[in-house]
N, C-alpha and C positions, 0 to 999 in steps of 0.2 A: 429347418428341414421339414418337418410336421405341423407349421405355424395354422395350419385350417383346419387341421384334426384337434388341437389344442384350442383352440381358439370357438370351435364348436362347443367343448366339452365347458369352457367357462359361461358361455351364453346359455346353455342349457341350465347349469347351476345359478345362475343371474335368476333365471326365471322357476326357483323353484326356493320357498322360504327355508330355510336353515332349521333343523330339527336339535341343533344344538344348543348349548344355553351358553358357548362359547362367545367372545366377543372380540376376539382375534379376528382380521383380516386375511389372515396368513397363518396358515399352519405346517410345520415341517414334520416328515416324519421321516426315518432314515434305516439305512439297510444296517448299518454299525455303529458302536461308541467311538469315539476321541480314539480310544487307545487300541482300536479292536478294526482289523481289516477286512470288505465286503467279500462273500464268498460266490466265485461265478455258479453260473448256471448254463443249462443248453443252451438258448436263444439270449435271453435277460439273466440277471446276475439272480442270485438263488430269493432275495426280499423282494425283487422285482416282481417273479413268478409269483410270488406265493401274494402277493397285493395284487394282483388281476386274476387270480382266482377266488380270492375271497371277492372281490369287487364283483367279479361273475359277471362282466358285461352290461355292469348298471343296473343289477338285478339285486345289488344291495343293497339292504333297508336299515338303517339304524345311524345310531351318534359316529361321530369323531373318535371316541372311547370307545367303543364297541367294535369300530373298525378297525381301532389299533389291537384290539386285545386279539380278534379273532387271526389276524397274521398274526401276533408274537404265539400264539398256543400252536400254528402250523411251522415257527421255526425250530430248527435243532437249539439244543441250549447253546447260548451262548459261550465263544469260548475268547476269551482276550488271548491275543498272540503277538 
């Protein structure tokens, strides 16, 4: 459905070297645990939101780690249900 917005977004990354010391091809990051259900939001589910605001339109600068911490510090604690 979005395959040339997506598909931009990886050629831009192609073309810029990795700032991480990561050696993964693939990296998952996810809205919930195994045992723990995603919580909606307005538009996008509530880890959606808060990962394109911290992203800020590619105005993000830093690691993989860095980018995971700054969402988890803008989520509610965690609550398994």
């Amino acid at each position: 459905m979005h395959k040339g917005f997506y598909d931009g977004i990886l050629k831009q990354q192609a073309q810029k070297r990795s700032r991480d010391a990561t050696k993964a091809s693939v990296l998952l990051i996810s809205g919930c645990m195994d045992n723990q259900t995603s919580s909606d939001g307005a538009f996008n589910g509530l880890f959606t939101g808060t990962l394109l605001r911290v992203w800020n339109g590619g105005k993000f600068r830093g690691s993989y780690m860095k980018f995971w911490k700054q969402i988890s510090q803008r989520m509610p604690p965690k609550k398994t249900q």
